[in-house]
N, C-alpha and C positions, 0 to 999 in steps of 0.2 A: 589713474582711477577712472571710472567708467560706472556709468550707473544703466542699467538696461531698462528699456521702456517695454511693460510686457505687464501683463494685470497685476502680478505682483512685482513690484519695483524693487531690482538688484541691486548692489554697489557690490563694486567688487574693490579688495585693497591689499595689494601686496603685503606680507609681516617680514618677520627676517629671513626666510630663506624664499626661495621659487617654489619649492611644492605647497607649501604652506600659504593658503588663501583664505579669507577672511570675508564673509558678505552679508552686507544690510540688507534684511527683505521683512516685508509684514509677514505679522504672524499670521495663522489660520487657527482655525478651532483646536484644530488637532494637536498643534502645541501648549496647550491650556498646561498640559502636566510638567512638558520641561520646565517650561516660566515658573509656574508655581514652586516645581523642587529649589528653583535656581534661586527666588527670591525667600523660601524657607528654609534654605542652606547658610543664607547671609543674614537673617533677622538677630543672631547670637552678635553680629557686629554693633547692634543696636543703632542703624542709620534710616531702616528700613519698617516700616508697619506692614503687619501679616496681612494678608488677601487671601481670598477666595476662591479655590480654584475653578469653583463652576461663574462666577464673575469673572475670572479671567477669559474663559472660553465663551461665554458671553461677550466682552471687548476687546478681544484676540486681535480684530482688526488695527484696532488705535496702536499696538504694540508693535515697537522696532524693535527686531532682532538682529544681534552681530551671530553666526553661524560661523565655525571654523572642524574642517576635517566632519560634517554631519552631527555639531555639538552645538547648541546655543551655549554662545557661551557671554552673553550680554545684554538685555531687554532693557526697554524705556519704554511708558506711554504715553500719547499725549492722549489727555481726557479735556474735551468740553466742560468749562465750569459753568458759560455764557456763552452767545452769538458773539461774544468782543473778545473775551480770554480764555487761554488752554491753559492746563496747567503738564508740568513733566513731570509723568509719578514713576516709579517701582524702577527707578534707574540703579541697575545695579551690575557688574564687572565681575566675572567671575575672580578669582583670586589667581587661579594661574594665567591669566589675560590682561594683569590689570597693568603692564607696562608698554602694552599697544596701540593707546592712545583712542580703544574705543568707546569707551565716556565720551570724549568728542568728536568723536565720529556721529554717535549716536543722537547727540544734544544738537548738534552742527545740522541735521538732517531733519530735524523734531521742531528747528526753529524753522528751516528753511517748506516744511509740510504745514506750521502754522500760517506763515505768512502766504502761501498760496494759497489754502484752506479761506483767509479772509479773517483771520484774527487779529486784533489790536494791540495784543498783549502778551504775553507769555510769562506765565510764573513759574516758580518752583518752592517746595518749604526743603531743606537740608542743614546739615549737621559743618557740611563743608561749602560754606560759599564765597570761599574764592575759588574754586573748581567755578563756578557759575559766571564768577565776575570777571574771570577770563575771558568770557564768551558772550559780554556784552552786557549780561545782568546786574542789577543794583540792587543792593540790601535796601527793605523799603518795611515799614511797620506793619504787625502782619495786618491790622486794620483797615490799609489800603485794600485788603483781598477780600470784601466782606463776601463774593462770591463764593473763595474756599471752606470761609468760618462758616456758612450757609449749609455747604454741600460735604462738607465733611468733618472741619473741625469741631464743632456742636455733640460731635458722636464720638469722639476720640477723646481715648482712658485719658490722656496727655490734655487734655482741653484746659486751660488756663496756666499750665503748665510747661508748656513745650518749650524745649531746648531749641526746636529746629529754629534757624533763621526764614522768609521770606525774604525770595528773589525775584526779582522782576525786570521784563527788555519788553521794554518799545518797539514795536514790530512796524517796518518800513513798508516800501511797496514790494512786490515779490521780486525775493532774492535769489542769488542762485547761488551753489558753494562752486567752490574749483573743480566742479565736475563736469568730463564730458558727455553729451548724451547720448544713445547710439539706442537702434533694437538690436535686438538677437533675433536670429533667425534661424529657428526650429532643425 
């Protein structure tokens, strides 16, 4: 694996065959609409809260995309709640993708852009969190997050209601994943 140092930052990662490549890169504006289709194709799962797609092209930036064969075919955001915690929202794995392991790629990457970023914390609210507490996070009351209840749960139909769990990981000094770093050169 390899991640390229270049304004927008690559990963690249073999899947199961050789022609078949798979890469992490920020989103741009211009993907506002795959993200959007991608995340209102999986809201019928009920894991996911519907978004916006002119808000998404708006923080296109914060969003990690896995890309295979010219498809997104996997977003995550991390959004600023505070100067101390981010949260991971709209993570979500296509259905023909979802045995490639990039949910963690994706989270793996997302904690590793908080902790250089300068955050203290990393949350998540989800349906599935052992998916989370594999990768370092602990179930924690959502009362701990008065940030998210603040900045979003206060406005969500779900408000006193939610099923979702809060997850939360302690953010170290900056890490780095099993990746090499390399540029590309044009």
């Amino acid at each position: 694996m390899s991640i390229a140092a270049v304004a927008t930052p690559t990963i690249e990662r073999s899947s199961h065959t050789a022609e078949e490549r798979t890469c992490l890169r920020t989103a741009s504006a211009s993907d506002a609409s795959a993200i959007h289709a991608l995340i209102m194709e999986h809201l019928a799962e009920g894991r996911l809260l519907p978004r916006d797609r002119d808000e998404i092209a708006f923080r296109a930036h914060r969003f990690l995309l896995a890309v295979r064969d010219d498809r997104i075919v996997a977003c995550a955001e991390l959004a600023p709640l505070s100067r101390d915690i981010a949260e991971v929202r709209s993570l979500v794995v296509h259905r023909d993708a979802r045995s490639l392991g990039l949910g963690s790629d994706l989270v793996a990457e997302l904690i590793d852009r908080a902790t250089t970023d300068g955050f203290k914390k990393l949350c998540a609210f989800t349906h599935t969190p052992s998916f989370f507490v594999r990768h370092g996070f602990s179930i924690v009351p959502h009362v701990w997050l008065p940030e998210k209840i603040m900045t979003d749960c206060h406005a969500c139909p779900q408000f006193r209601r939610c099923g979702q769990y809060a997850v939360l990981q302690e953010l170290g000094r900056a890490r780095r994943n099993n990746l090499t770093r390399v540029s590309v050169h044009g």
